[in-house]
C-alpha positions in Angstrom: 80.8 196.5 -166.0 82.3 195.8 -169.6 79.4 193.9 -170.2 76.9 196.8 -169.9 78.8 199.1 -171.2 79.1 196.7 -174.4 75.1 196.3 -174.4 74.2 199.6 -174.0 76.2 200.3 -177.2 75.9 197.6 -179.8 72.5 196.4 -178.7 71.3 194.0 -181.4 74.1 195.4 -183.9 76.4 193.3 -186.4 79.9 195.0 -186.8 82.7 193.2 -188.3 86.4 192.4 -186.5 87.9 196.8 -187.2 84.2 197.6 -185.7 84.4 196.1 -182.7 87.9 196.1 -181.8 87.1 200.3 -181.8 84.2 199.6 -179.8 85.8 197.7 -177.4 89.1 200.6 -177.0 85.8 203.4 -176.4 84.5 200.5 -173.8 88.0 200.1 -172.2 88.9 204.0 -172.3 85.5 204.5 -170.1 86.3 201.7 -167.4 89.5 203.2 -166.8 89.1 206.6 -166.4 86.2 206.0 -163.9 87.2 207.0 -160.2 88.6 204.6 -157.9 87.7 206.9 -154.8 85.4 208.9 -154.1 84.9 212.7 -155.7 85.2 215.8 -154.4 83.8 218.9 -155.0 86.6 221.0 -152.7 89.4 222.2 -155.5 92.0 221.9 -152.3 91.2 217.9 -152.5 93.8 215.0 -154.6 93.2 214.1 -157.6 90.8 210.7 -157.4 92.3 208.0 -158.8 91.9 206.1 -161.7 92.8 203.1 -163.6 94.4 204.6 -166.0 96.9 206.1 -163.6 98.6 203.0 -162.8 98.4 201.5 -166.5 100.4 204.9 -167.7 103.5 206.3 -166.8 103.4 209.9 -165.0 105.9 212.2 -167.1 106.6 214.4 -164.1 106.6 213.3 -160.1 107.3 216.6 -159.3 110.2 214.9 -157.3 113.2 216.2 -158.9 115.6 213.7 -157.8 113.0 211.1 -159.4 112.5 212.6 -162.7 116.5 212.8 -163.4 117.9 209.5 -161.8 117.8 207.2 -164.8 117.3 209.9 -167.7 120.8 209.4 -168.9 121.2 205.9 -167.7 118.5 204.2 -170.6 119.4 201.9 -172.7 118.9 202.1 -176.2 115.9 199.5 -176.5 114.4 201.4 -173.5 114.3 204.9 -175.5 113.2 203.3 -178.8 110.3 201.7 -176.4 109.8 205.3 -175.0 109.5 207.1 -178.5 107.0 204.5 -179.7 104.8 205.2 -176.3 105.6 209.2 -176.9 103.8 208.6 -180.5 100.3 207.5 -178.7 
């Protein structure tokens, strides 16, 4: 699939190393939002899933029990990783 995607946009093109490393992030950002299931037109159905569900972290469960358990509990290094994620 990357492969497609990657001819149908640079074709015969030259781009230097800044280029295509932000052709290849547009590349990767359409491969993993693309459904896993299928697609429903009833508003009442889930959400399909995607890639890019399990590669990011889901700020809210809904579960409230979840969402508190180890809010308090992080270690340092694990909220400086958190507030470099947060800036993305």
């Amino acid at each position: 699939m990357m492969k497609q995607i990657l001819r149908k946009i640079l074709g015969l093109a030259a781009l230097n190393y800044e280029e295509l490393l932000t052709v290849l992030c547009d590349c990767e950002r359409i491969t993993s939002v693309r459904p896993l299931t299928y697609v429903s037109d009833d508003v009442r159905d889930f959400l399909s899933l995607t890639p890019e569900m399990f590669l990011r972290e889901i700020p809210k469960s809904g579960v409230p029990d979840i969402d508190m358990v180890d809010k308090e509990k992080l270690s340092k290094r694990a909220k400086y990783i958190q507030s470099v994620r947060d800036q993305f």
